[in-house]
C-alpha positions as CSV (number, residue, x, y, z in Angstrom):
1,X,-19.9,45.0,-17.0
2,X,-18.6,41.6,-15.9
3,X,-15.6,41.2,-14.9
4,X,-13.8,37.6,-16.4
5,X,-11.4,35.8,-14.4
6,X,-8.3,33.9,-16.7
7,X,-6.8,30.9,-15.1
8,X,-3.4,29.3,-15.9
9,X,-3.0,26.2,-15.7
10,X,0.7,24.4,-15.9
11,X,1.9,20.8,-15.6
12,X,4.0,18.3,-17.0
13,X,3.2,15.5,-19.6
14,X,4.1,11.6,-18.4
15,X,4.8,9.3,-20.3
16,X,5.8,5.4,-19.6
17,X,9.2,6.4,-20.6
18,X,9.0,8.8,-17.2
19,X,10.5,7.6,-14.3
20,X,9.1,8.7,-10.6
21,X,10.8,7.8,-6.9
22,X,8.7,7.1,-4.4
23,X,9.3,10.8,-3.1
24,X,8.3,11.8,-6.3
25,X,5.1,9.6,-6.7
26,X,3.7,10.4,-3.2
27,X,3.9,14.1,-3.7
28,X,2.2,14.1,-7.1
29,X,-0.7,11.6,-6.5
30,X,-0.9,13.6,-2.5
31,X,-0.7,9.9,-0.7
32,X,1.7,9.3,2.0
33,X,4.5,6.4,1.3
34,X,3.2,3.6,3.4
35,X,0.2,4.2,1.1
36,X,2.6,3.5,-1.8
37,X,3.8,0.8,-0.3
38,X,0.9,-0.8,0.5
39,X,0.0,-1.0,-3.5
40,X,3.5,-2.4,-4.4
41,X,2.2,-5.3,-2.1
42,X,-1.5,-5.7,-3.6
43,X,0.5,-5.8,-7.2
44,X,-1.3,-2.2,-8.1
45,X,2.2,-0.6,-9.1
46,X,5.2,-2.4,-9.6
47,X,8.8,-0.7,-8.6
48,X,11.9,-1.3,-9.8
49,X,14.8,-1.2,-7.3
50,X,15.6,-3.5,-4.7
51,X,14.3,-1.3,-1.8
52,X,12.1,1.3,-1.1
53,X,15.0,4.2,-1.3
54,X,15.8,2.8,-4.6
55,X,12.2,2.1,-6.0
56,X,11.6,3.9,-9.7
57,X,7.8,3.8,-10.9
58,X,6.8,3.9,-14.8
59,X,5.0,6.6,-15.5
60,X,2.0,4.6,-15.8
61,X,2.2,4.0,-12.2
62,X,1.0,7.6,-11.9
63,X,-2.3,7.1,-13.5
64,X,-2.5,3.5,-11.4
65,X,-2.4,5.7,-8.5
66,X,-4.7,8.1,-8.9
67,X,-7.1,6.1,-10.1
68,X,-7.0,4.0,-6.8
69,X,-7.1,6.8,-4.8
70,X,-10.3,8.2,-6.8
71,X,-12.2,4.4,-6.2
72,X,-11.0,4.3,-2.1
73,X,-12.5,8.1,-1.5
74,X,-15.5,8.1,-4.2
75,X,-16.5,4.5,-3.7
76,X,-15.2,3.5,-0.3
77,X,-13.2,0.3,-2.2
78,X,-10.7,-1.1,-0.5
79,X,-7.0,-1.9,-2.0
80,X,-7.8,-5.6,-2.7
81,X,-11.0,-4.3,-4.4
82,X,-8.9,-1.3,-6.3
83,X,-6.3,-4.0,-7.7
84,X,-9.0,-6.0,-8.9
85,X,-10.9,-3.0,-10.7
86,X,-7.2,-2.4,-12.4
87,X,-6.8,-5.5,-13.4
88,X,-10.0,-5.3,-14.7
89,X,-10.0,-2.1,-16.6
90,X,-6.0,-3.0,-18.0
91,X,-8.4,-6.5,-19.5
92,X,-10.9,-3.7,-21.5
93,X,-8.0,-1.3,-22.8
94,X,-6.3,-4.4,-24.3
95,X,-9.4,-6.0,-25.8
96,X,-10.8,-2.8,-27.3
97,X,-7.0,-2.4,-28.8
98,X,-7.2,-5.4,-30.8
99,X,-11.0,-5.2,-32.0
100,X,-11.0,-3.5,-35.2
101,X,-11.8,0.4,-36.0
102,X,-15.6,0.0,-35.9
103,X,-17.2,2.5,-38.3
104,X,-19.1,5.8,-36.6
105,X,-22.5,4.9,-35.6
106,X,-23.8,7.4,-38.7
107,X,-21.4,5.8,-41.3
108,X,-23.5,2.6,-41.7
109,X,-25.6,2.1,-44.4
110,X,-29.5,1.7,-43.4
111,X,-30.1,-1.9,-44.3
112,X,-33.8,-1.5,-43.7
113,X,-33.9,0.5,-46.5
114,X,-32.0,-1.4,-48.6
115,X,-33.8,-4.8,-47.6
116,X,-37.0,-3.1,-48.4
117,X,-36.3,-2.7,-52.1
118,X,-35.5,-6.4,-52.4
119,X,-38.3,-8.8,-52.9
């Protein structure tokens, strides 16, 4: 007999409506703050708050981070190169927003077949 191991997983769901401080946002993403602080200065998150003690991140700014972090220790890219990918990727979630529901590749008609009849 095998023996089958059950893991739990918890966590929390963000949304832009969440709020993180910079305490918060370095301990969920693992970074230090200076690393933060580095991205408020590339443009890759954007604080509100006049200083860093009093900096609030969207909750997007979560998934900015990570996402950095994955490209500077998978790909070796460095911040400027990270903001630019963002920037980037932000361009292709808005365009593929306003293109319209394309039908499932199986849900068009074959119009070789159709032609075919036609003469």
């Amino acid at each position: 007999m095998s023996k089958e191991s059950l893991e739990i997983f918890t966590g929390t769901l963000v949304d832009d409506d969440s709020t993180f401080t910079l305490a918060d946002l370095c301990r969920s993403c693992s970074v230090h703050a200076e690393t933060i602080t580095q991205m408020v200065d590339y443009g890759i998150v954007e604080p509100a708050g006049d200083n860093p003690a009093r900096w609030r991140f969207a909750g997007s700014s979560l998934r900015r981070v990570t996402t950095v972090v994955r490209l500077q220790r998978d790909l070796g890219v460095n911040l400027a190169g990270a903001a630019l990918a963002l920037d980037l990727l932000d361009e292709i979630r808005s365009l593929r927003e306003r293109l319209p529901a394309a039908p499932a590749h199986g849900d068009q008609p074959d119009q070789g077949a159709a032609d075919s009849g036609k003469q």
